[in-house]
N, C-alpha and C positions, 0 to 999 in steps of 0.2 A: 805428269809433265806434258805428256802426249795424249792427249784424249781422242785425235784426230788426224788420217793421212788421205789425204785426197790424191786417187792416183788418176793417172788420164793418160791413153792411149791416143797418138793421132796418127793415123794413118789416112797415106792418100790425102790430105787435109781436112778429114772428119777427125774432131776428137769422139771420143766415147770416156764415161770415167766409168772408171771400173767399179767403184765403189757403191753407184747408182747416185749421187752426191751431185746436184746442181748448182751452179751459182746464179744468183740472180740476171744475171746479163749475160748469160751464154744459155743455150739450149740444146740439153740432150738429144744427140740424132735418135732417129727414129731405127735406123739401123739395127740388127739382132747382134747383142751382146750374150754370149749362153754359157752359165755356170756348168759346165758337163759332167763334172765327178769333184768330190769332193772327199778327202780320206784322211786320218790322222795316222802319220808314222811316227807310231809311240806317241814322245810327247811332242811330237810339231805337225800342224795343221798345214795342209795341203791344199790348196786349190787350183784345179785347172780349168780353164776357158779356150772357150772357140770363136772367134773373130774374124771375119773376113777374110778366111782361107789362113788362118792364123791359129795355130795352139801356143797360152800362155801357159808358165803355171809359177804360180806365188806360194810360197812360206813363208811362216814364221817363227822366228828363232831366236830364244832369249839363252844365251851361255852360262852354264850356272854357276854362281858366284860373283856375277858381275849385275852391274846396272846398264845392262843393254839389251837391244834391241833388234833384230836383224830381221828386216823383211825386203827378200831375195825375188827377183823374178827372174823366167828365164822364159826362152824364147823355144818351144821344143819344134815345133814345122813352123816353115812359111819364111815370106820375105820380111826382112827389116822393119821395125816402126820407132816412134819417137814415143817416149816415157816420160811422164810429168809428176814428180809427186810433191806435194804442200803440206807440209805438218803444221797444222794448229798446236798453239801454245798457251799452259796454265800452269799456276803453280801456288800447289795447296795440298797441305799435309794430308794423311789416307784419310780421316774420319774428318776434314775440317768440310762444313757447309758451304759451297758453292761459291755463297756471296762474299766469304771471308780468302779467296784466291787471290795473289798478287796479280793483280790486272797490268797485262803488257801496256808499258805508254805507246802512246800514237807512234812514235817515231821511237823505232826500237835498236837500243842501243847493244849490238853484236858485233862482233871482228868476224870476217872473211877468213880462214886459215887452214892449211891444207886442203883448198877446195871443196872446204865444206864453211859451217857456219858456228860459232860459240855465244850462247847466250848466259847471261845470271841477272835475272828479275830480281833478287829479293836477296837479301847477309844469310839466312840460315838455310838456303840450299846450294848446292853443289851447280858448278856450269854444266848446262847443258848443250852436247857437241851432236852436231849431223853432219852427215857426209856421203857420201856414193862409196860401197866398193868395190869389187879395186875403183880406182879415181877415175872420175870419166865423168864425160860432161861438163856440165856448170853449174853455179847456186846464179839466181836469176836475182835479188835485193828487188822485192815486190811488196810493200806492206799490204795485208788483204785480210776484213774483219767478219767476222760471221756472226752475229749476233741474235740471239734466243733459243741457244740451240738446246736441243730438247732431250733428257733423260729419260727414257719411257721407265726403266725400275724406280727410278729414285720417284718420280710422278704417283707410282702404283704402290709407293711406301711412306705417300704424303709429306714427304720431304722439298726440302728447294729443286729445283731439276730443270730451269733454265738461266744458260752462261752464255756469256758473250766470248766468245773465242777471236785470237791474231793471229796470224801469219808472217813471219818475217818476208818468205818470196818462196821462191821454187828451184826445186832440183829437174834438172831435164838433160836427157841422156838418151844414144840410139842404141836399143834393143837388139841383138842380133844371137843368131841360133847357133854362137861359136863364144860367145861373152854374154854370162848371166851379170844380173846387174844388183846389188844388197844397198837399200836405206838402211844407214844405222842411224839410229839415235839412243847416247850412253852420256855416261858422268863418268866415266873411267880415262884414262888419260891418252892424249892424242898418239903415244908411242900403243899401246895395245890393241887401238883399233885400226892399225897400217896392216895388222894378218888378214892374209886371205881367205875370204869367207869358207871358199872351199875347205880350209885345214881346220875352220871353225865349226864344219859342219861336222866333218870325218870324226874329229876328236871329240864332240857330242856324244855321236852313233856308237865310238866306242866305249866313251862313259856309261851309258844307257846297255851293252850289252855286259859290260862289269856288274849294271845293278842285276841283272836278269843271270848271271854266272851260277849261282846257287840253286836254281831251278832245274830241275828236270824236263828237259827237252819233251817229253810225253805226258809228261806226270799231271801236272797241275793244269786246271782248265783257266779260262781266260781271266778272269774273278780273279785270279791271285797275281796272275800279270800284270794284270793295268793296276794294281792295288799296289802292287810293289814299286810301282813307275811312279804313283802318285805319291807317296810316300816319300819321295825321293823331293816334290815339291816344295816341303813344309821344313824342313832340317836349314836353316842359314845362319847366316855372319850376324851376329848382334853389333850391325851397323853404326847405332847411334850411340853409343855408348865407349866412348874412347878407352876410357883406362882397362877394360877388356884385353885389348890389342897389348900396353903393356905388360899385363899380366901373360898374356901367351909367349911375346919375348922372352919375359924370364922364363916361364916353367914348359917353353918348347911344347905347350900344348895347343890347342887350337879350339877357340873357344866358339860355340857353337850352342842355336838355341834354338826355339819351333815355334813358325807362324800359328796362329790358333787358326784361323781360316781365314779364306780369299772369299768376296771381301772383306774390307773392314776392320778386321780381328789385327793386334798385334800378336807379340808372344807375350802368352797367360802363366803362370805357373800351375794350374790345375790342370789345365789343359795338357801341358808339357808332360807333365809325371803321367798321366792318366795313359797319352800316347807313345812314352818313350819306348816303351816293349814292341810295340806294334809297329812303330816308323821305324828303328833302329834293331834290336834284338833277334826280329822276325826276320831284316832283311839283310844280316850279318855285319851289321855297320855299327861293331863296336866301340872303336873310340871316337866315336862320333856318340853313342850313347855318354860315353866318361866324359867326355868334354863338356855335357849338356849337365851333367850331375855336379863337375867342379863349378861351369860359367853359375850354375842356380844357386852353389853354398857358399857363393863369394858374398850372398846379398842374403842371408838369413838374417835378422833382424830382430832381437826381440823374442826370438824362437821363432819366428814366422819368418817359411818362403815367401816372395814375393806375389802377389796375386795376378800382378801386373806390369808390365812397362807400357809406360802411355806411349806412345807416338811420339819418337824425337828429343824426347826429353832423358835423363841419365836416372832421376830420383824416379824408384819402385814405388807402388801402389801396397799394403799387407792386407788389406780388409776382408782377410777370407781363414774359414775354421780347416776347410778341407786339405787346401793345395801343400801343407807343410805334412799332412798325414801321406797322403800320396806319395811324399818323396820315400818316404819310408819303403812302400809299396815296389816304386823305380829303384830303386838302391839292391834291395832284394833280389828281386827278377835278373838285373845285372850281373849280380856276385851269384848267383845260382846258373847265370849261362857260361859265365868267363871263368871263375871260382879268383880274380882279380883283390886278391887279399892287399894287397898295396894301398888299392885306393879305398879300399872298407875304411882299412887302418887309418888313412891320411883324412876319411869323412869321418870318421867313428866321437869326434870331439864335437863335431858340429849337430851329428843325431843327437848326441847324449848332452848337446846343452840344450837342442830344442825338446828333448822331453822333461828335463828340471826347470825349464822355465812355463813347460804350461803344466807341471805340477804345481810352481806354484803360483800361476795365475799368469796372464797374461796380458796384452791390447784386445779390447772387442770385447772383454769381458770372456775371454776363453780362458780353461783353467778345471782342474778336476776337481768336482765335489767330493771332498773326505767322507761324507756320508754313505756315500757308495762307489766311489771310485769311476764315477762316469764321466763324460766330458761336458760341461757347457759351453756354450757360444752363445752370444747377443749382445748387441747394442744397439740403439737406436738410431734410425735411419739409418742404417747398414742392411748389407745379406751378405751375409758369410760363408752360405754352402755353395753346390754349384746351380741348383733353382735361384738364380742371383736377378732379376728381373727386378727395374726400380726406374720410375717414370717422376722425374724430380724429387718429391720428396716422399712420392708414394712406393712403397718395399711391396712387391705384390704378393712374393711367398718369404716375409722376414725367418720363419722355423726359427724363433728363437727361442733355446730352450735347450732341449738335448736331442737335436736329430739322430734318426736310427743308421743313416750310414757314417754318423760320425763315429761314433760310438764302434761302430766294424772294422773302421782306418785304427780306432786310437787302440784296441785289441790288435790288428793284426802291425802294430809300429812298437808294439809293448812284446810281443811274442818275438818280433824280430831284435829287437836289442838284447831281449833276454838271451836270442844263441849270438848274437856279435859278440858280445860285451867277453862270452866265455872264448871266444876266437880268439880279439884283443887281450886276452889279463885281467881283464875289470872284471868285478863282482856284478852277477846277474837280478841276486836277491830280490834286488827291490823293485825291479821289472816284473819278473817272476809274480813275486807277490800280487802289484796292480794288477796287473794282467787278468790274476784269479779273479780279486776282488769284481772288475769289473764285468767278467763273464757270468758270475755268480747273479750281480744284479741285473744285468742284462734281463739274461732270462726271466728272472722273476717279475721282469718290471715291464719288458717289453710288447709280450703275448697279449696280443686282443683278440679275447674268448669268442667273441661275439662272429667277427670273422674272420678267427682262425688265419690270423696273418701278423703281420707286425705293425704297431703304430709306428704311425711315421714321426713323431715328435715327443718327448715326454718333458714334463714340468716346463710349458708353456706357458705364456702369458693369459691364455686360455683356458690352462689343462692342459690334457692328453691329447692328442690331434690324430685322428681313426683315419685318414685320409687314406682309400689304396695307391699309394707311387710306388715304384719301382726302386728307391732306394733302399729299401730293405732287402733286396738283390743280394749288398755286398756282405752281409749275414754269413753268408751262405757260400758269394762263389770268389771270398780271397784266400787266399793261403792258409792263413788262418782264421778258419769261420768262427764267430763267435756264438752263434745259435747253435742250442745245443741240437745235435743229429735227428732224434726223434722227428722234430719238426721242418724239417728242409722240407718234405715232399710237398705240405701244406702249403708253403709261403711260394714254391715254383708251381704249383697247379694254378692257384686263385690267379700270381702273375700273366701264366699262361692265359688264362682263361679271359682275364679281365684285361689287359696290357697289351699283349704280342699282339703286332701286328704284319704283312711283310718286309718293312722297310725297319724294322726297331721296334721300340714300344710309346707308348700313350705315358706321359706323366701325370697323367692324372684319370683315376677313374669314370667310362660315362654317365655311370649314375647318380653322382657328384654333383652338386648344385653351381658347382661353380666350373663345371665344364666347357671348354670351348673346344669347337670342333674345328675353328679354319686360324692359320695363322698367317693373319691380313690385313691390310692397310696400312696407318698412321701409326707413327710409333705406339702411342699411350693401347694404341688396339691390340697390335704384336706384342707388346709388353704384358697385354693383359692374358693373354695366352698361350707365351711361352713357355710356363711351365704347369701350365691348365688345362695338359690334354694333349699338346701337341706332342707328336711323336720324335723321341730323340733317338737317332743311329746307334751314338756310341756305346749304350745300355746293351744293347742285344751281345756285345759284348760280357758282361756281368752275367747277362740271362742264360746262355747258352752253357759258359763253367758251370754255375747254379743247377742246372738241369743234368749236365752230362752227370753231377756229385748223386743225381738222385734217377735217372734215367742213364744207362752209361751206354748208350748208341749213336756213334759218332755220325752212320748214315742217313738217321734223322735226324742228329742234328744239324749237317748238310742240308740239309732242306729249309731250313729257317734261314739260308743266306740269297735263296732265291730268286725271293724280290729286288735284287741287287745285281742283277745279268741285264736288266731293262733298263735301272735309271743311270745305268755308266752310258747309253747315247744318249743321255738327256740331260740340261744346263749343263754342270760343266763336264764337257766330255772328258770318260775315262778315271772319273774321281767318283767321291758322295758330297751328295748336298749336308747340311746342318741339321736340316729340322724338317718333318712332312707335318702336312693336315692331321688331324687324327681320327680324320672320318674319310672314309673311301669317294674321290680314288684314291687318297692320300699324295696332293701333289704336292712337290717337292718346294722348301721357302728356306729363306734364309740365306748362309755364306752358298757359294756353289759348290765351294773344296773343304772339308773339316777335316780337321787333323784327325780328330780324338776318333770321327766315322772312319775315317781310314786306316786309321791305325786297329783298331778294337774287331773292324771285322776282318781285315790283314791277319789276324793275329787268331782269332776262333777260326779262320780260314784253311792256317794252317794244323792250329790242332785238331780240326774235323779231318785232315789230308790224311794219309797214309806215307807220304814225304818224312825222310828222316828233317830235323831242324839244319837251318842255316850253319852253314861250318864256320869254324872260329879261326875271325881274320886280328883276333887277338893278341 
């Protein structure tokens, strides 16, 4: 909604804008404007300047659970100055293209109220409110157009990346070293944004020292801090989705789901299950995990979790094999930290129809082969694992056929029913039984002689697919491995060998014809190399269980999280990026925040600690 705040200091009657931000008919003095320190407490961003016998210092501060905004200055030395700031206006859903933004008309239709400003461009988004706080100043009704302004990532990812940005007018207020001064901009109601930033900040600070309570003041080095801070990021309100909210009415529970990553990404359901352990479990925020497990089995379908929620929309996306084995995975983890037999009980209908329904077949062509009890997936023009990479109507890695970590999900969802089922009363038998059936063939079916690792695909549209990725990992390092033990050492050395990298691992091997080292440019390019080499965070996760089952030294494997002390000051401070290069120096692409990267190395972070586990706020 806000892509843009133009701030301006005038002092003595020089302005200066803070932001370095020109307009065409005024001119930047010449004057020394100097960014002096610059520091993140925790998660809000600090900036102080030196100005003309002047220190300012600016944050910013989003409340969490809210749709706001808060960027506060304050005036720490010097005499008084006059504060200008201009927010440019857009409005266009997270993933929509630039040119598809409802365009502010000329003459923009907003009410003046509480001394601030209310605008609504467009029927399906929310008003948006600005205002000064506390109240001070004036809103100035100045319409003012900024037009080609320039995205430099979106530019470097060959996407659209210049908009024409408005302005309703300007807030202007005097600055003094006894009253800081807060621009809000929120969609939250005009009674909520009358508190005083000050109680807003304080009750942040102490949220933030609630998430860090479980921590050992000595113990843990920074890596598990900031990890646990960011974590805290990705856990939200499933906003767009109304009947949500009623359902929490009734069942007094508070429903709750996880961004895949900033940006871009809504909430995935692979992504979700794959991270709940690590955002949730790790950092004792258990009914916030159960929340995430009821708001996911509201929308089972078919036997398939949801793969998806688009942006804005209420109807799920299913087109994926993995994201419903995964839950199996979450559900586990859960009941094995809480031992929360209520909600097993109360989920125990929804696993046990999602495994009779891809017994017997399912959407996507998912569904067990009687002949051997393994899982297939495919359909056309689909990707249904999590190498899901698809540039119109080209599937770059479709894996249709029987991928090998499917196959490790549908054993370790089969092994786990088989002990619920004896929890709940039901008969295990026939779990039991698959389960055998399918480890039986695994094995026999899986092992490539040649290099002593696992195919990554079998009975392919191709055949066999020999490719080395990293999903044969989960073989190995879920709860229930399905490779039989003999061979773990085999399938973690070649990994190590061929894959690790510092920041994760390579999806694909370099000696592989179809390797790409850099993940760059225009979509169809990034697409073409997402999962052709580029290196993915959340794996090293997999890799590390995997290794500790066949190396058990938790102080090297501490050292494999290393590369990971360097790029928390780099893009987005204090989190992980998505995806690196998979060629050194391995720079960092994709979201800036990922869930599944924070969660996954959060989570081996602390099984490498010497830290007992999060205590149960259960």
């Amino acid at each position: 909604m806000i892509p843009r705040l133009d701030e301006e200091a005038v002092i003595e009657g020089t302005s200066f804008f803070l932001s370095g931000v020109e307009f065409e008919d005024r001119v930047q003095s010449d004057l020394p404007q100097l960014l002096i320190e610059f520091v993140r407490n925790w998660q809000t961003p600090v900036w102080r300047l030196a100005l003309m016998g002047r220190r300012i210092e600016k944050r910013i501060l989003m409340p969490y659970g809210q749709n706001s905004v808060y960027v506060e200055y304050r005036l720490l030395e010097g005499e008084s100055l006059q504060l200008k700031l201009r927010p440019f206006v857009t409005f266009r859903m997270l993933g929509a293209r630039l040119s598809e933004a409802q365009s502010p008309p000329l003459l923009f239709s907003f009410s003046i109220l509480d001394g601030g400003c209310e605008m609504q461009l467009c029927d399906n988004a929310p008003p948006l409110k600005m205002c000064l706080r506390p109240q001070a100043g004036e809103f100035i009704a100045e319409h003012c157009a900024s037009l080609g302004v320039c995205y430099r990532v979106d530019r470097e990812r060959g996407s659209e990346y210049r908009e024409d940005l408005a302005s309703p007018g300007y807030f202007t207020a005097e600055l003094t070293c006894d009253r800081p001064i807060a621009f809000v901009a929120s969609t939250q109601s005009w009674d909520l944004l009358a508190r005083d930033t000050q109680d807003i900040v304080e009750a942040e600070a102490r949220r933030v020292k609630g998430l860090l309570a479980h921590l050992d003041t000595e113990g843990p080095d920074d890596l598990e801090r900031w990890l646990t801070l960011a974590a805290d990021q990705f856990i939200v309100l499933p906003g767009s989705r109304v009947e949500e909210h009623t359902v929490v009415d009734e069942t007094a529970d508070q429903a709750r789901t996880v961004i895949a990553g900033y940006h871009w990404f809504t909430d995935w359901g692979r992504d979700t299950m794959i991270s709940l352990e690590g955002l949730t479990l790790c950092t004792g925020r258990y009914h916030e995990a159960r929340s995430i497990l009821r708001t996911f089995a509201r929308y089972v379908e078919g036997g398939l979790l949801p793969n998806l929620f688009p942006e804005g929309q209420r109807k799920a996306l299913y087109h994926t094999a993995d994201a419903t084995l995964w839950y199996f995975h979450a559900l586990n983890r859960y009941y094995k930290v809480t031992n929360d037999l209520e909600t097993l009980c109360d989920l125990y209908p929804v696993v046990r129809s999602i495994l009779e329904h891809h017994v017997k077949g399912t959407h996507f062509g998912i569904g067990v082969d009687e002949e051997d009890g393994l899982l297939r997936a495919g359909a056309e023009g689909y990707q249904l694992t999590w190498m899901d990479a698809k540039v119109d109507d080209w599937v770059v890695t479709p894996r249709r056929g029987k991928p090998v970590e499917i196959q490790a999900l549908w054993y370790n969802a089969l092994c786990c029913m088989t002990h619920w089922a004896a929890l709940v009363g039901d008969s295990p038998d026939q779990w039991a039984a698959l389960s055998s059936q399918a480890a039986q063939s695994f094995n026999r079916r899986f092992w490539y002689h040649e290099g002593n690792y696992l195919l990554d695909v079998i009975d392919g549209e191709k055949g066999n697919d020999s490719s080395l990725r990293p999903n044969q990992l989960l073989a190995v390092s879920l709860e229930n491995p399905i490779l039989n033990r003999n061979r773990w050492q085999a399938v973690v050395d070649v990994v190590a060998k061929k894959l690790l990298t510092p920041v994760g691992l390579r999806s694909l091997d370099r000696d592989h014809p179809d390797y790409k080292p850099r993940y760059f440019g225009d979509l169809r390019a990034r697409d073409a190399a997402y999962h052709q080499g580029t290196v993915w965070v959340w794996v090293i996760g997999p890799f590390i269980d995997a290794w500790l089952k066949v190396y058990p030294d938790i102080k090297v494997a501490r050292t494999m999280l290393d590369g990971f002390h360097a790029h928390l000051l780099e893009e987005g401070i204090g989190t992980l990026s998505e995806v690196f290069d998979g060629d050194p120096p391995y720079l960092p692409r994709g979201c800036i925040a990922q869930a599944w990267s924070v969660a996954e190395v959060l989570r081996v972070c602390r099984a490498t600690s010497a830290l007992p586990s999060a205590p149960s706020h259960f």
